[in-house]
C-alpha positions as CSV (number, residue, x, y, z in Angstrom):
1,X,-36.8,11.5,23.2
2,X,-35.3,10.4,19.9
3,X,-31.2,11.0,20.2
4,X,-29.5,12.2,17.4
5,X,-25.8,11.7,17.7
6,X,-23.3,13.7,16.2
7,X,-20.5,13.9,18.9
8,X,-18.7,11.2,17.2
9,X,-18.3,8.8,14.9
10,X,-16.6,6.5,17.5
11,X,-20.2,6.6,18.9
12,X,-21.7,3.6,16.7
13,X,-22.9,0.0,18.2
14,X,-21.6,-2.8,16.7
15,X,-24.0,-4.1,13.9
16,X,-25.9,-7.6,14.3
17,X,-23.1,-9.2,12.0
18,X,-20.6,-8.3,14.4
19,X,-22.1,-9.6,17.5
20,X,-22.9,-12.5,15.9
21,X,-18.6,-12.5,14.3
22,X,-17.7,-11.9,18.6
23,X,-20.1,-15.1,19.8
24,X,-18.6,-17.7,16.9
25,X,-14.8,-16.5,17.5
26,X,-12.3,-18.7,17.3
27,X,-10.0,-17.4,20.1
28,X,-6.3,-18.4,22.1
29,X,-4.5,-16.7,24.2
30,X,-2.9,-13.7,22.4
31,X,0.0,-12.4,24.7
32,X,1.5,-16.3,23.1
33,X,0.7,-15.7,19.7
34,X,-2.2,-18.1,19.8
35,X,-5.2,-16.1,19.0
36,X,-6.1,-17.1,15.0
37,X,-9.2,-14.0,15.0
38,X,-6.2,-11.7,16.6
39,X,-3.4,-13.3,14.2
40,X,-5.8,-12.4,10.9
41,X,-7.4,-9.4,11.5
42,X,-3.3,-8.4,12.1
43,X,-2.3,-9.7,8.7
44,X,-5.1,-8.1,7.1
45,X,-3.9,-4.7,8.4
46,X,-0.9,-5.0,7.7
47,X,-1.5,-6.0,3.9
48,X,-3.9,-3.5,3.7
49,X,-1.5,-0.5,4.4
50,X,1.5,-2.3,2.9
51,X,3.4,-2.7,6.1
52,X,5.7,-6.4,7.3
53,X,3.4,-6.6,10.1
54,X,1.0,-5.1,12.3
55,X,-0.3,-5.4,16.1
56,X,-3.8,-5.2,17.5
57,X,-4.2,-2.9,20.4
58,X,-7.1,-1.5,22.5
59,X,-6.8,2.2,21.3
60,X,-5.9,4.8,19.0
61,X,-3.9,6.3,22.0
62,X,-2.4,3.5,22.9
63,X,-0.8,2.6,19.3
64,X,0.5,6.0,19.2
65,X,1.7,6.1,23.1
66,X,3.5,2.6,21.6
67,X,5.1,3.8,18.7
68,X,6.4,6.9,20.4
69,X,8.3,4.5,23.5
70,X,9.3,2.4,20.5
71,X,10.6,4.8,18.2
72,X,12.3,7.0,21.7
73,X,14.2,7.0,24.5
74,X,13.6,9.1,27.6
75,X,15.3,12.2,26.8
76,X,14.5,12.4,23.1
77,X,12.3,15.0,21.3
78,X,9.3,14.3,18.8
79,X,8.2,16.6,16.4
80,X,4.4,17.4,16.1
81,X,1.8,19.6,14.8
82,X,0.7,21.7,18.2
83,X,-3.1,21.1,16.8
84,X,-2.8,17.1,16.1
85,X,-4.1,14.0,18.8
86,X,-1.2,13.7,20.3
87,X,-0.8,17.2,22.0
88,X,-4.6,17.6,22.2
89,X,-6.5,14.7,23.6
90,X,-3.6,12.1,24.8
91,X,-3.0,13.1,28.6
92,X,0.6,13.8,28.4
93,X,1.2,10.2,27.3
94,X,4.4,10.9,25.9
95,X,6.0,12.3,28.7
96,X,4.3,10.5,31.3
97,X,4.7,6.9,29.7
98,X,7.6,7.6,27.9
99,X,9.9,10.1,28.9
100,X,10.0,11.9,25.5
101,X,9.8,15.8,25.6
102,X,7.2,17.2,22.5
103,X,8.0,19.5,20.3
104,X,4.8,21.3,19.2
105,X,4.3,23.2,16.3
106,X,2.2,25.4,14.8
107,X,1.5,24.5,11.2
108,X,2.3,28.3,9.3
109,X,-1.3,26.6,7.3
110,X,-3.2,26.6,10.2
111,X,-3.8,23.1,9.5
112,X,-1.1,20.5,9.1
113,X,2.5,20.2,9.1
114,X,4.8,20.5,5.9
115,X,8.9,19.7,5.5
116,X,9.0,23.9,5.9
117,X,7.7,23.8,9.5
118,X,10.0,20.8,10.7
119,X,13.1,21.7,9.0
120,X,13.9,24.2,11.0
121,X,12.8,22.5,14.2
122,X,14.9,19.4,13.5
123,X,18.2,19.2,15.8
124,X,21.6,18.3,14.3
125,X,25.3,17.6,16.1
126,X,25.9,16.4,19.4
127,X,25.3,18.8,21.7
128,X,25.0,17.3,25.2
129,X,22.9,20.3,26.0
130,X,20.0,19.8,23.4
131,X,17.3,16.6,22.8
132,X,17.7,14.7,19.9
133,X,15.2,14.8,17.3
134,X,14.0,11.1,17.1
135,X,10.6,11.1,15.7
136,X,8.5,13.1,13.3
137,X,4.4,12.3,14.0
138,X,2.0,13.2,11.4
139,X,-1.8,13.3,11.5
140,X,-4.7,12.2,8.6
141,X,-7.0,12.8,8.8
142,X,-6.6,15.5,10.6
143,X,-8.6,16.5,14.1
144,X,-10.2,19.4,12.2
145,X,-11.7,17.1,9.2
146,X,-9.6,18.5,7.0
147,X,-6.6,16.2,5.6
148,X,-2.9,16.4,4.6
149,X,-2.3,16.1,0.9
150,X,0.0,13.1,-0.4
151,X,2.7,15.6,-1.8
152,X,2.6,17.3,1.8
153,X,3.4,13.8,2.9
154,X,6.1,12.8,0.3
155,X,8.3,16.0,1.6
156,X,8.0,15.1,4.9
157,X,9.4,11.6,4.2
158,X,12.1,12.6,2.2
159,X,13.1,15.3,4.5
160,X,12.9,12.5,7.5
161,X,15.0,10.3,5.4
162,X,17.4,12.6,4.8
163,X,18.0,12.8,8.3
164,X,17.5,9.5,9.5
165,X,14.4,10.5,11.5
166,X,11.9,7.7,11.3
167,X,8.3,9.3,10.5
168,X,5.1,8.0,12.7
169,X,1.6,8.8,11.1
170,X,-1.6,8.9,13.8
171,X,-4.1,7.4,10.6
172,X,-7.0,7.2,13.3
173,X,-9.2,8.0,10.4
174,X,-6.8,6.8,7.4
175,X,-9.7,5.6,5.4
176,X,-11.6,8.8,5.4
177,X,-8.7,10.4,4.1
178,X,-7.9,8.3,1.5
179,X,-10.9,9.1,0.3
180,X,-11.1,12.7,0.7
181,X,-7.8,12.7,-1.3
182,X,-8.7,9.8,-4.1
183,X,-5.6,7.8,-3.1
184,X,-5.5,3.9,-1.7
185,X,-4.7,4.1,2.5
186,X,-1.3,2.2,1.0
187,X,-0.4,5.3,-1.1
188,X,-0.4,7.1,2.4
189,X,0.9,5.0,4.8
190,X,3.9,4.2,2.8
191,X,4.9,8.2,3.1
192,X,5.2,7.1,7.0
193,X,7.8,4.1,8.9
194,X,5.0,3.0,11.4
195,X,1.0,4.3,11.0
196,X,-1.9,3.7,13.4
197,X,-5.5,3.4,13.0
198,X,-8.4,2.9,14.3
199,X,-11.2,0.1,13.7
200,X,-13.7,2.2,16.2
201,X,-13.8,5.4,14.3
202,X,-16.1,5.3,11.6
203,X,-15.7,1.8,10.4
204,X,-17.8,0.1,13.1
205,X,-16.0,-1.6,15.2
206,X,-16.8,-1.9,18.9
207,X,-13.1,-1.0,20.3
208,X,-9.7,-1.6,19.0
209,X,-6.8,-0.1,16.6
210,X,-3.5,-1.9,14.8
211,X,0.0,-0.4,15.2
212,X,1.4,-1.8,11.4
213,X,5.3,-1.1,10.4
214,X,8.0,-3.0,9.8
215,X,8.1,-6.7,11.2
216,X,10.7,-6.1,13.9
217,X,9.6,-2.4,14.5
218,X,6.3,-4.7,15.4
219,X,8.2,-7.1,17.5
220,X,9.1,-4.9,19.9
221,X,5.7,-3.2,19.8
222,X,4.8,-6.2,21.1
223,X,6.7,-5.7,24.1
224,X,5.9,-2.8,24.8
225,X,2.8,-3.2,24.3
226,X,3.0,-5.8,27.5
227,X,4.6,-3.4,29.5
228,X,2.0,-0.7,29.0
229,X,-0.7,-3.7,30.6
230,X,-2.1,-4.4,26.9
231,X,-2.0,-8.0,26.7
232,X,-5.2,-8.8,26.2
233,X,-6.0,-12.6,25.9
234,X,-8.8,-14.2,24.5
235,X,-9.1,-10.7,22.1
236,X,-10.4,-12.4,19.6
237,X,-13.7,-11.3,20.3
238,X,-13.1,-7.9,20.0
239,X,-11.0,-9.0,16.8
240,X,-13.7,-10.2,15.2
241,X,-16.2,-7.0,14.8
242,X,-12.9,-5.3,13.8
243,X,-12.4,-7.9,10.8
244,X,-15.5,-6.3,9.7
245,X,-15.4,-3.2,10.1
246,X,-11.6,-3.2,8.0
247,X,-13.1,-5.1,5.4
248,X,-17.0,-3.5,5.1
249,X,-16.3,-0.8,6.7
250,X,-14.4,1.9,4.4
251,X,-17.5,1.5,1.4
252,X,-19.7,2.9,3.8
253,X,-17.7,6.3,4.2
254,X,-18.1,7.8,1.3
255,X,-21.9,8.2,2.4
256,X,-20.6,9.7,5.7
257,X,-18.7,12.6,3.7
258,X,-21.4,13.1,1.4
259,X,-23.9,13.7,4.3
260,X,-21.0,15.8,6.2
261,X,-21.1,18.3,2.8
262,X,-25.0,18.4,3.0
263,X,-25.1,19.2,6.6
264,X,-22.3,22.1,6.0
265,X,-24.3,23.4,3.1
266,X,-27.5,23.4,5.3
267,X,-25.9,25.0,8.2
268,X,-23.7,27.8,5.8
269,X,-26.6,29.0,4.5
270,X,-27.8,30.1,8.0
271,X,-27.3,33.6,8.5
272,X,-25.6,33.5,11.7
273,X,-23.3,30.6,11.4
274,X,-20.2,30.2,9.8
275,X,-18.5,26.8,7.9
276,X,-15.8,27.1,6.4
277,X,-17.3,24.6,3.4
278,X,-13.3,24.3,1.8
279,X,-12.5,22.6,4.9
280,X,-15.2,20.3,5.0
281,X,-14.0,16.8,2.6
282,X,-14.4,14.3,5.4
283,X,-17.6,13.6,7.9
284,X,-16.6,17.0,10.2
285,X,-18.6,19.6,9.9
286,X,-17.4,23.4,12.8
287,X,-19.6,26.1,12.8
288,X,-19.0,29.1,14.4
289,X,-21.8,31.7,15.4
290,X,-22.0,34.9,14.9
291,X,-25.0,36.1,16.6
292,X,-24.7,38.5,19.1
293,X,-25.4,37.7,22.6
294,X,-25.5,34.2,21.8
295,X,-22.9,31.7,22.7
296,X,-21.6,28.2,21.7
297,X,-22.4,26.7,24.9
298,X,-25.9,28.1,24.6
299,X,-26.4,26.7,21.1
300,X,-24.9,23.2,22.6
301,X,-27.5,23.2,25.4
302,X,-30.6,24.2,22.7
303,X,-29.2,21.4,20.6
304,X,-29.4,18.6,23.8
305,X,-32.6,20.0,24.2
306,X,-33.9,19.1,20.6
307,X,-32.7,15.2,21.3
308,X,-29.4,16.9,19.1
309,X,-26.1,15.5,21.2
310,X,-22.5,17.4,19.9
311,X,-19.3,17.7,22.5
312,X,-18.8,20.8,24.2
313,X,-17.5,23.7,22.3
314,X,-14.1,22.7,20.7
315,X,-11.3,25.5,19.9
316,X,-12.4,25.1,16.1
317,X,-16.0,25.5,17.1
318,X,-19.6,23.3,17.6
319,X,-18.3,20.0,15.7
320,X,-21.2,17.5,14.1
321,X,-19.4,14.3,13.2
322,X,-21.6,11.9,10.6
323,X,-21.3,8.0,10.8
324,X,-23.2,5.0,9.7
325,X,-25.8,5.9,12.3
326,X,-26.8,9.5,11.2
327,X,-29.3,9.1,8.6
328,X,-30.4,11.9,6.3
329,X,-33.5,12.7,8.5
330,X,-30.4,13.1,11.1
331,X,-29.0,15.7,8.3
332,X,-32.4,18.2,8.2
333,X,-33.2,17.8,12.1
334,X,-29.9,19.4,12.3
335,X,-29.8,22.1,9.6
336,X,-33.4,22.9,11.8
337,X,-32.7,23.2,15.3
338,X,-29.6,25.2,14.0
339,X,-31.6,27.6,12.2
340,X,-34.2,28.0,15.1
341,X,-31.6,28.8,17.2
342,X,-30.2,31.2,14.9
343,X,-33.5,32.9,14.6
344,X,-34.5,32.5,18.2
């Protein structure tokens, strides 16, 4: 059977260039500073989003786990969208790695946090009996495809500024929403002290994401980044692909959104499913059903059994994700098996 993938865009094999990039790279041992593939791809990140430095690391979660036990102490309290990565799909990392308590919220837009939602939830004076507020995280894109706007972003900076609260922004998917928004990843990122991203979602890369913020901000990443077991070598292998897929990489997303709008289209114009085509302006597509009798888990189990591969049921619905390996034959054997099902 011919799989078509849609369960993520972290799903895609590195391309022929790239394994060709990881067998020719020049590599030293990184935990001493002496890997020259690890040392560029590093300063290419970081002069990319405008930051003194960045770090290479083996995971989105992981550069976020880092800047949280860099930004905190034990104790402290970071403020967070109750819908973003870090609540949903990190394990408890902060508390478990880092002793910091999170302070979820729900974003009054059902979608991402603005200076109105935090303001209130920021703490002030010294009360021994209350966490202090040490760190705002941010999310764009977001985890439902949809992204933050840049003024959103601006008033969450000044508001962080103006109460000394440095700002850390998960960009797993940076890129995509630079696009979705017509703004340089530089225009974003410099709304935020320290961002993440990853090289593995949607730009091609085998593994790998870079922590970027200011040099000594970095420095001590570093060290944490020991602690937390991610010294990594001779990395330069796996710093290689993600040279590419930095550098080639965003150009081809723009095709990724384009077939994430013609797969929403298809799908909306189902009777019986439901997309919310507003939301849609990255390579996400939820659908909802609303046929009675049927489920979500049954229409994920039809779709496996058309060669059609999307995650379980999420809380936002069936999400089909688009990358560099969905084609548009990909596109119309979904907007198919969907309408089958609908009609079955």
């Amino acid at each position: 059977m011919q799989w078509r993938e849609f369960r993520s865009d972290t799903m895609t094999r590195p391309s022929a260039a790239m394994r060709r990039a990881m067998a020719e790279a020049e590599v030293g041992d990184d935990v001493c500073g002496d890997d020259p593939t690890v040392n560029r791809l590093e300063a290419m990140a970081a002069q990319t989003l405008g930051k003194e430095a960045a770090l290479f690391v083996p995971s989105g979660v992981f550069g976020n786990q880092c800047a949280i036990g860099v930004h905190c102490r034990p104790g402290d309290e970071a403020i967070v969208s109750e819908k973003a990565h870090v609540v949903e799909h990190e394990a408890g990392g902060a508390a478990a790695l880092s002793g910091v308590q999170i302070r979820a919220v729900m974003p009054a837009n059902g979608h991402y946090l603005t200076a109105d939602d935090i303001q209130p939830r920021i703490r002030v004076g010294d009360d021994i009996h209350i966490p202090r507020t040490a760190l705002i995280l941010l999310e764009n894109a977001l985890s439902d495809g949809s992204v933050m706007p840049l003024t959103a972003m601006q008033d969450v900076a000044a508001l962080a500024r103006a109460h000394a609260i440095p700002v850390h922004l998960d960009g797993a998917r940076i890129f995509n929403a630079a696009l979705a928004l017509d703004v340089d990843p530089m225009t974003l990122a410099a709304c935020c002290d320290t961002v993440s991203f990853c090289l593995s979602k949607g730009l091609g890369a085998p593994v790998g994401s870079l922590l970027c913020g200011p040099r000594a901000f970095v420095d001590l990443a570093r060290r944490r980044r020991k602690v937390m077991g991610g010294g990594m070598r001779q990395v330069g292998v796996l710093a290689a692909p993600g040279i590419l897929a930095l550098t080639q990489g965003p150009a081809g997303l723009a095709l990724d959104h384009a077939r994430a709008r013609r797969l929403a289209e298809g799908l909306a114009a189902v009777p019986g499913l439901r997309v919310n085509l507003q939301d849609v302006v990255t390579n996400m597509v939820y659908v909802r059903l609303d046929l009675p009798g049927r489920t979500e888990p049954d229409c994920v189990a039809f779709l496996l059994s058309r060669g059609i591969r999307v995650y379980p049921p999420l809380p936002d619905g069936i999400r089909f994700v688009t990358s560099l390996e969905v084609g548009d034959d990909d596109i119309a054997a979904a907007i198919q098996a969907m309408r089958e099902f609908a009609q079955a």
